[in-house]
Residue frames as a rotation matrix with the C-alpha (Angstrom) as fourth column:
UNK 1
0.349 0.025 -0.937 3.55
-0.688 0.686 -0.238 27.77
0.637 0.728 0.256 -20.92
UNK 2
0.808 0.109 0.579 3.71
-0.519 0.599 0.610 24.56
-0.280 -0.794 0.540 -19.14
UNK 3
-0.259 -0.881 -0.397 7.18
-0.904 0.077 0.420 22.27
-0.339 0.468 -0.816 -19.57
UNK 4
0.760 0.269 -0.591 6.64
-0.569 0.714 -0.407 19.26
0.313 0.646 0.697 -22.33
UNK 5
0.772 -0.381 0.509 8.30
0.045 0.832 0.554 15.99
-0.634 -0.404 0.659 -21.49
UNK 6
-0.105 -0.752 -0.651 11.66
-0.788 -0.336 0.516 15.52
-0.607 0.567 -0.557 -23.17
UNK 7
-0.903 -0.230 -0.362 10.84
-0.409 0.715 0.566 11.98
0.129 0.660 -0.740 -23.77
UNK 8
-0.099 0.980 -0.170 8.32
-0.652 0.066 0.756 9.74
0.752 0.185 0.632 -24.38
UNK 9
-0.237 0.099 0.966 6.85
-0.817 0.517 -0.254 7.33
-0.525 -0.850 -0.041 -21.65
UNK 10
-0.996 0.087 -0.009 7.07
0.075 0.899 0.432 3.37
0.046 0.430 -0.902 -22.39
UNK 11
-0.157 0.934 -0.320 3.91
-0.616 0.160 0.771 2.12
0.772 0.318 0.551 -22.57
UNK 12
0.167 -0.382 -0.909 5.13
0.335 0.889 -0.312 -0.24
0.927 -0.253 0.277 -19.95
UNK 13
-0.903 -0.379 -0.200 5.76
0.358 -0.410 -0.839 2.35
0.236 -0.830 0.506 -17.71
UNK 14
-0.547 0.836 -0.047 2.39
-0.764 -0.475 0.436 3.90
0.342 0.274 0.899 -18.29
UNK 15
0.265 0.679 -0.685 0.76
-0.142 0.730 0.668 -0.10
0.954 -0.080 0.290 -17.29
UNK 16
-0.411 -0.655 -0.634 2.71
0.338 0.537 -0.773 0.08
0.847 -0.532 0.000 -14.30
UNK 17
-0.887 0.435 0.155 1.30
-0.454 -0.882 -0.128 3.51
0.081 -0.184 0.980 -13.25
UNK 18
-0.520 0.802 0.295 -1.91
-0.779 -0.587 0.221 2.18
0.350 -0.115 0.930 -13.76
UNK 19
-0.144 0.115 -0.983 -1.78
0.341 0.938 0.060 -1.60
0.929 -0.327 -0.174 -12.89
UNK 20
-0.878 -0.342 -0.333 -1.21
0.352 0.006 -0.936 0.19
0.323 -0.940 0.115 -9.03
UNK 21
-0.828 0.541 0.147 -3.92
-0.555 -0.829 -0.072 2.31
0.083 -0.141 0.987 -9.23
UNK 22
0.099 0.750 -0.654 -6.15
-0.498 0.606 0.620 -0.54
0.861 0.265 0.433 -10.34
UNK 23
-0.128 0.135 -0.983 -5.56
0.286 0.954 0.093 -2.81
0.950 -0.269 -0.161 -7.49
UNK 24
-0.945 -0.219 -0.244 -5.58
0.269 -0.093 -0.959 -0.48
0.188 -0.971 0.147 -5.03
UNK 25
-0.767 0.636 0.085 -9.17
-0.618 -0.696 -0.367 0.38
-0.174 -0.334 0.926 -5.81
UNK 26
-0.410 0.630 -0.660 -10.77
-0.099 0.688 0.718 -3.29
0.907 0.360 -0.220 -5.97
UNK 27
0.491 0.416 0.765 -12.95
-0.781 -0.177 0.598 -3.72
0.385 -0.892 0.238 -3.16
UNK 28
-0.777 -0.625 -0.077 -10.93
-0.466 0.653 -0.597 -6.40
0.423 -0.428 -0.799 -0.62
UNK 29
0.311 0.949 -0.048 -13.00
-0.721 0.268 0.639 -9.39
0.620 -0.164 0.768 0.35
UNK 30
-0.536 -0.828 0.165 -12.90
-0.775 0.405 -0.485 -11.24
0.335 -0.387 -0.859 3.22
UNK 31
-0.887 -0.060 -0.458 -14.58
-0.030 0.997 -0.072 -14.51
0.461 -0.051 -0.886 4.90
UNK 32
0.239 0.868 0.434 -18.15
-0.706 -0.151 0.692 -14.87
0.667 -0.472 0.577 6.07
UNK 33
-0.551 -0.163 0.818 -18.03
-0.808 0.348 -0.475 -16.43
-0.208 -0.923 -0.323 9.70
UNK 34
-0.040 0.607 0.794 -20.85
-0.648 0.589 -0.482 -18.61
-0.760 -0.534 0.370 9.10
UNK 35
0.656 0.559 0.508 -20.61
-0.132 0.747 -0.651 -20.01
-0.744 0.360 0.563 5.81
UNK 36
0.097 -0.719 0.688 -17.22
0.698 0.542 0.468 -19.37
-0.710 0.435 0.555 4.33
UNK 37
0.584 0.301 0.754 -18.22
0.812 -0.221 -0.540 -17.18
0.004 0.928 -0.373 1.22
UNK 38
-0.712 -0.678 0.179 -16.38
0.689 -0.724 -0.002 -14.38
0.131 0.122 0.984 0.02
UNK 39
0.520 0.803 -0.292 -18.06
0.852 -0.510 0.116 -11.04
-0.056 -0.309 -0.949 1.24
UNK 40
-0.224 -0.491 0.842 -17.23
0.002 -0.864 -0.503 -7.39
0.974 -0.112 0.195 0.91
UNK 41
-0.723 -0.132 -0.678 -16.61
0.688 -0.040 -0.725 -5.98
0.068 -0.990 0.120 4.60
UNK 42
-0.826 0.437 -0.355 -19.10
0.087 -0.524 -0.848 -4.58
-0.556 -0.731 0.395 6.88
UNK 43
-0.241 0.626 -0.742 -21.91
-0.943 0.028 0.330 -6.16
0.228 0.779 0.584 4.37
UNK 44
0.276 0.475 0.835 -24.28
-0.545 0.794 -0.271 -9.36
-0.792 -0.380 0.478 4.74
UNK 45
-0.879 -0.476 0.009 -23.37
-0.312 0.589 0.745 -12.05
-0.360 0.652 -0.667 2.89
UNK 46
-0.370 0.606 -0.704 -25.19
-0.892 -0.021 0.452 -12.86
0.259 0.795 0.549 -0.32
UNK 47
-0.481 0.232 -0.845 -25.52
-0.230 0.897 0.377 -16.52
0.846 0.376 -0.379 0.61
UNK 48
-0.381 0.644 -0.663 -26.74
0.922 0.215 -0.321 -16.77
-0.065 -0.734 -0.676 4.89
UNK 49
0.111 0.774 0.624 -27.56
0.283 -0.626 0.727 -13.47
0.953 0.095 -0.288 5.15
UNK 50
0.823 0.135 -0.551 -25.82
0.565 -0.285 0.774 -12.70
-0.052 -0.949 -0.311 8.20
């Protein structure tokens, strides 16, 4: 038998937990050289194409 929590977990504590998780797994975007736009890395940009 596995051991059961004594208490419960806020709910708050439980958004915190997963608020980190979320942000650490958005993709990070950074500047195209030639035209500014936002771009995922090591990808062509949507707008020159370079």
């Amino acid at each position: 038998m596995t051991p059961q929590p004594k208490r419960k977990h806020s709910t708050q504590r439980k958004g915190k937990r997963l608020a980190t998780r979320i942000a650490n797994n958005m993709p990070k975007l950074v500047k195209c050289k030639q035209c500014g736009n936002q771009k995922l890395p090591h990808r062509l940009c949507r707008n020159c194409n370079k």
